[in-house]
N, C-alpha and C positions, 0 to 999 in steps of 0.2 A: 463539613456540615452535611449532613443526610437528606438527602432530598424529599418532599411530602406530596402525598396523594393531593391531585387538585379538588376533590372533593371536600378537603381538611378549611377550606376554608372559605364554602359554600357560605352564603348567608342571605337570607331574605325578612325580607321589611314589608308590613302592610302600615299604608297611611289611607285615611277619607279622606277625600276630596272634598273641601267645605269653600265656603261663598268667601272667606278671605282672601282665600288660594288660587280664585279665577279671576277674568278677564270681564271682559264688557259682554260677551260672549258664554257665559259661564263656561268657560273652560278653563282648565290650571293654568297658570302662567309658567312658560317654558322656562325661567328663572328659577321655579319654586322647584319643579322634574329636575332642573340640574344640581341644586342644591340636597336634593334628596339621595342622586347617585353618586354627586361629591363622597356624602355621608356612608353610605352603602359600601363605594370604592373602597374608602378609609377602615373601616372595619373588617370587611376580607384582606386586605392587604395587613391589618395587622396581625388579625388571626395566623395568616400565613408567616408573616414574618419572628414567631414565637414571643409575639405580643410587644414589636417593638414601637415606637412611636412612629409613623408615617406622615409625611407630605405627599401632596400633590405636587409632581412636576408636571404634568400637562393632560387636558383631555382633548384624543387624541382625536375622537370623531364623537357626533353626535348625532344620531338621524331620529327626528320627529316623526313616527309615520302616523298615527292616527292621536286624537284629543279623547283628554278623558272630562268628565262635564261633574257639575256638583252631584254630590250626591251617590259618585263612582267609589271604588276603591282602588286604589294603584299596591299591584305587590311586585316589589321589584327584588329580584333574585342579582348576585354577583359572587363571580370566585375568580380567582387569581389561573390566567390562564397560560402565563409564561415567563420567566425571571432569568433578568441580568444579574449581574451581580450585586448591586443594593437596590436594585429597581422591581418594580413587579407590573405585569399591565393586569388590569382586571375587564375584566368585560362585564355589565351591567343592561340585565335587561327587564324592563316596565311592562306591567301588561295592567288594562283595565277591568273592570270588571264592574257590570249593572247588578246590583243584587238583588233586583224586581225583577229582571228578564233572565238571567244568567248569563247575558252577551259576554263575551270574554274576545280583547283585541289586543293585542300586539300594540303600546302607544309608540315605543323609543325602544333605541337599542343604543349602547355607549363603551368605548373603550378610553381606559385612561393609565395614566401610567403613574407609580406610586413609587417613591425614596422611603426606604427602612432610618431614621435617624438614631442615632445612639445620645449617653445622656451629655456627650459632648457637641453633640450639635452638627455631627459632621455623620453621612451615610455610613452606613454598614452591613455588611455581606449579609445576604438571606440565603434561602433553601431552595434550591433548587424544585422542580415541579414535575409529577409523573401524570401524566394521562392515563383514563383507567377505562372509561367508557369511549365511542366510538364518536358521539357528539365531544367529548374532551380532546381526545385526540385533533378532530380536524380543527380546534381552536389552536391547540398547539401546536400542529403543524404549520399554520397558514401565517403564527406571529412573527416568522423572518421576515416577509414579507411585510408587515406592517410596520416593523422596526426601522427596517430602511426606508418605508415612506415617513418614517419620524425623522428622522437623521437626515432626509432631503429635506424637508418641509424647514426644520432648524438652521439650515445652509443659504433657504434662500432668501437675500439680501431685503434689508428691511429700510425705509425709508424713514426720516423723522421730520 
């Protein structure tokens, strides 16, 4: 199977920010940001995976760093930035945007990691991923590294 540019499955989302989707606080509720990059994840990974159906197997981190408030825009960009063999992780990142001021922030940044299913219901092999730009690269490179804090995090023993 031929490996594909990570740019091949680049995809970005704009949603407003409206009064249902905030808090007491008018701001989004973190619920509704993660439901967005679930969304996001799911469609770069299938792009990449040559349109196969995708699960979420886990997200892997999430960091909230600033709020977006009613009345913002959130455009959240994600591509597929390193693959196992039916997995893919994508990285997913949110930025705000005031469109009275132009303020533009950084809200959330997110990695999560995506299963290719076939129409049996059971994983299947995807494409490999080439790094082209020098921001893509250093995502591909630094994914061993995060893999293995996946594979600890999974090991470690859980309580019921």
């Amino acid at each position: 199977m031929e490996a594909k540019p990570m740019k091949e499955s680049r995809t970005i989302q704009t949603k407003l920010v409206l009064p249902p989707d905030t808090n007491h606080m008018n701001s989004i509720f973190g619920g509704k940001v993660l439901a967005y990059i679930d969304e996001i994840a799911g469609i770069a990974a299938m792009k990449h995976s040559r349109r196969h159906v995708v699960v979420t197997a886990s997200i892997d981190s999430v960091d909230f760093l600033s709020s977006a408030h009613v009345g913002e825009v959130l455009e959240l960009e994600a591509n597929v930035t390193s693959t196992g063999r039916t997995s893919m992780e994508v990285y997913v990142r949110v930025k705000s945007q005031n469109l009275q001021t132009g303020e533009e922030k950084l809200t959330t940044e997110s990695f999560l990691t995506m299963v290719a299913m076939g129409d049996n219901g059971k994983p299947v092999p995807v494409p490999g991923v080439i790094p082209e730009s020098e921001g893509e690269k250093l995502f591909f490179n630094s994914a061993p590294a995060r893999r293995e804090h996946r594979k600890m995090r999974v090991k470690t023993p859980r309580t019921t």
